[in-house]
C-alpha positions in Angstrom: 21.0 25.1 5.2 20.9 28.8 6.3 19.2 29.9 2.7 16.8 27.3 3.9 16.1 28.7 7.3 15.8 32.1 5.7 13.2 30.9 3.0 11.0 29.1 5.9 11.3 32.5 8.1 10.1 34.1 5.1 7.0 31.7 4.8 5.9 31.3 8.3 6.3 35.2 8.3 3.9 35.9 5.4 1.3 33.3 6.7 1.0 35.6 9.6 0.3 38.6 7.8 -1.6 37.0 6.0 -3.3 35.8 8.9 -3.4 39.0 10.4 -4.8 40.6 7.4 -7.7 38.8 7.6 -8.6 39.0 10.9 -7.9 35.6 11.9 -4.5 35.9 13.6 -6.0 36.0 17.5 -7.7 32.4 16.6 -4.6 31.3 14.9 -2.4 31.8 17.9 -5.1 30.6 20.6 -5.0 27.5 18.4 -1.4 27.2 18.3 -0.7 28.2 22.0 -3.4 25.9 23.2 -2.1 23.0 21.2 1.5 23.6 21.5 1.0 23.3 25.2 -1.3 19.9 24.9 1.5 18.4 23.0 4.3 19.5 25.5 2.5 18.5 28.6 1.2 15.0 27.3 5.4 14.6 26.2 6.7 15.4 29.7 3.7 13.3 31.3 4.9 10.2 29.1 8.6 11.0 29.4 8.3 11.1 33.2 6.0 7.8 33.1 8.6 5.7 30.6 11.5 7.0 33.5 13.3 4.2 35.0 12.3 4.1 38.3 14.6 5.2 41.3 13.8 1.9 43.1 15.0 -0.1 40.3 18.3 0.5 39.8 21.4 -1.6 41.5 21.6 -1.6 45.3 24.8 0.6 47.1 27.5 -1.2 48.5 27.5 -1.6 51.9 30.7 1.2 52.5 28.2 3.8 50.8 24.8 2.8 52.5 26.7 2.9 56.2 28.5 5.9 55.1 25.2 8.0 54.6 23.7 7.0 57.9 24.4 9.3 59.9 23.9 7.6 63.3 27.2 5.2 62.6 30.3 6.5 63.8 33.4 7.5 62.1 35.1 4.1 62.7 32.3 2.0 61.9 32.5 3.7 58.6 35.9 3.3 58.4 36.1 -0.3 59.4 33.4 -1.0 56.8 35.6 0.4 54.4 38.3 -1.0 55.0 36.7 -4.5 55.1 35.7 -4.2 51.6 39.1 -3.0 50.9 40.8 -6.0 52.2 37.9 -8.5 50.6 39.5 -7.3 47.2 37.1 -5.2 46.1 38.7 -2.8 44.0 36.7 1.0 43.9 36.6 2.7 40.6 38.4 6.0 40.5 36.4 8.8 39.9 36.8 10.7 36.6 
């Protein structure tokens, strides 16, 4: 494996003196930086479109969704909690 990363070093190395040798490296690397770029930005455009949306996923139990508003008192949040608690609802202990 490393001989193998050594021997395409080696190749992608002479290309560009080669490259540069005959004048041609400033195209080559417009080429490459301009299509390098193309191909990363139409990858994250299509990565971000195929995202699951936010809105999709499962809705928060009620404890969580009365424990981020911030207008409900302690003991409302509290009694939510334990509400749930005593309902049987077990909570997942977090790892």
């Amino acid at each position: 494996m490393r001989t193998a990363v050594w021997l395409l070093a080696g190749w992608l190395l002479a290309a560009l003196l080669l490259l540069a040798h005959a004048g041609r490296l400033p195209e080559y690397l417009a080429g490459a930086v301009s299509g390098s770029l193309v191909v990363l930005g139409v990858g994250s455009l299509v990565r971000q479109q195929l995202a699951p949306s936010y809105y999709n996923g499962p809705s928060l139990p009620q404890r969580y969704r009365v424990a981020d508003d911030l207008d409900q008192p302690l003991a409302v949040v509290v009694a939510v909690a334990e509400a749930e608690a005593s309902a049987g609802q077990q909570v997942p202990p977090d790892r």
